[in-house]
C-alpha positions, 0 to 999 in steps of 0.5 A, a space after each residue: 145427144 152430147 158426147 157425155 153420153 158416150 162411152 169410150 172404151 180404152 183399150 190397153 191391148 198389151 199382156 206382155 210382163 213388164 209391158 210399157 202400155 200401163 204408163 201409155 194407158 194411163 197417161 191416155 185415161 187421165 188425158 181424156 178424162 181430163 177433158 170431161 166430154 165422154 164417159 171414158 173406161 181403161 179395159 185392159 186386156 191382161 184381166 181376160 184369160 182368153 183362149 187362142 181362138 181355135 185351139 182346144 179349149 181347156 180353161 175351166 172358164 174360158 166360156 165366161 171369159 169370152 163372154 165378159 170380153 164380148 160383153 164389155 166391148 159391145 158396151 161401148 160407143 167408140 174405142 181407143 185401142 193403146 198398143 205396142 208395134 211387135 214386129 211390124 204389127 199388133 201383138 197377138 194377143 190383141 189380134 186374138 182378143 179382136 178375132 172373138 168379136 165382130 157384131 159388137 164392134 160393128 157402126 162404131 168408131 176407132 182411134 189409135 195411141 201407139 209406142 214403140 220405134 217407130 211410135 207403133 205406126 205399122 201396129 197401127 197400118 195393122 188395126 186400120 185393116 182388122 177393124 175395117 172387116 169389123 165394121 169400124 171406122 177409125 179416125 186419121 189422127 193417132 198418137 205415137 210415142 216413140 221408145 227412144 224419145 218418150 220413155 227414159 232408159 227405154 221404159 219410163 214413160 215421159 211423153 213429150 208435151 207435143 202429144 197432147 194436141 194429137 191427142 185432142 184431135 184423136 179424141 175429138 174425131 172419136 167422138 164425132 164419129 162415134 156420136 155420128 155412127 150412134 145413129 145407125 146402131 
């Protein structure tokens, strides 16, 4: 097996208007496409009108919904979760979206691209303890933007050059492991 054919979901896990991950995503998306060692693909949790998992459930199509979220994640070999740090943690829409799945998570690999004061590093203390009860390892490395350093005025995404080597490191321990974790799916 070689990494290209691995597919790495990228997984834009903010819905918020005017959110900052866009320019996050794609800067991750173009990052590891440009590296041409896996089949990489932008999910992006905003084009998935998923119900609160619980609630009543009145959307005429949450049923297909749900099950094209399902259906894309377990296509799948590994993950890039890209995510703002909300009150020390992940948004709730990217916990809610997490909490519709489980078995198409299982014996796959996770790494991390975060942003926000603190470069979403508690956002990301939070994803280590949901993917963990879904069966997800996730890699050391993560990347981390901070609001007041990568982003002019706050909000236009400008990271600085140094992020590219976690990145690669990120990338490449999503890969062995994912490749890796192939094997016992």
């Amino acid at each position: 097996m070689t990494n290209k054919t691995l597919k790495i979901g990228i997984i834009q896990g903010s819905v918020r208007e005017g959110r900052n991950g866009d320019g996050v995503a794609k800067w991750m998306l173009d990052f590891a496409e440009k590296r041409n060692d896996a089949q990489y693909e932008l999910v992006d949790l905003a084009n998935y009108n998923l119900p609160l998992l619980g609630s009543a459930n009145t959307q005429p199509d949450a049923e297909e919904q749900i099950k094209a979220w399902s259906e894309k994640m377990a296509s799948f070999d590994g993950y890039i979760f890209i995510t703002p740090e909300y009150n020390h943690s992940i948004g709730g829409a990217l916990k809610n979206a997490l909490d519709y799945l489980n078995p198409e998570l299982n014996n796959k690999a996770a790494g991390f691209v975060g942003y926000g004061s603190l470069g979403g590093t508690r956002a990301h203390e939070n994803l280590r303890l949901i993917l963990g009860e879904l069966q997800v390892a996730d890699v050391r490395t993560a990347v981390t933007f901070s609001l007041m350093t990568d982003f002019e005025n706050m909000s236009v995404f400008k990271p600085a050059d140094y992020h590219e080597d976690n990145a690669n490191t990120m990338l490449n321990q999503v890969l062995l492991w994912s490749g890796a974790l192939k094997t016992v799916r």
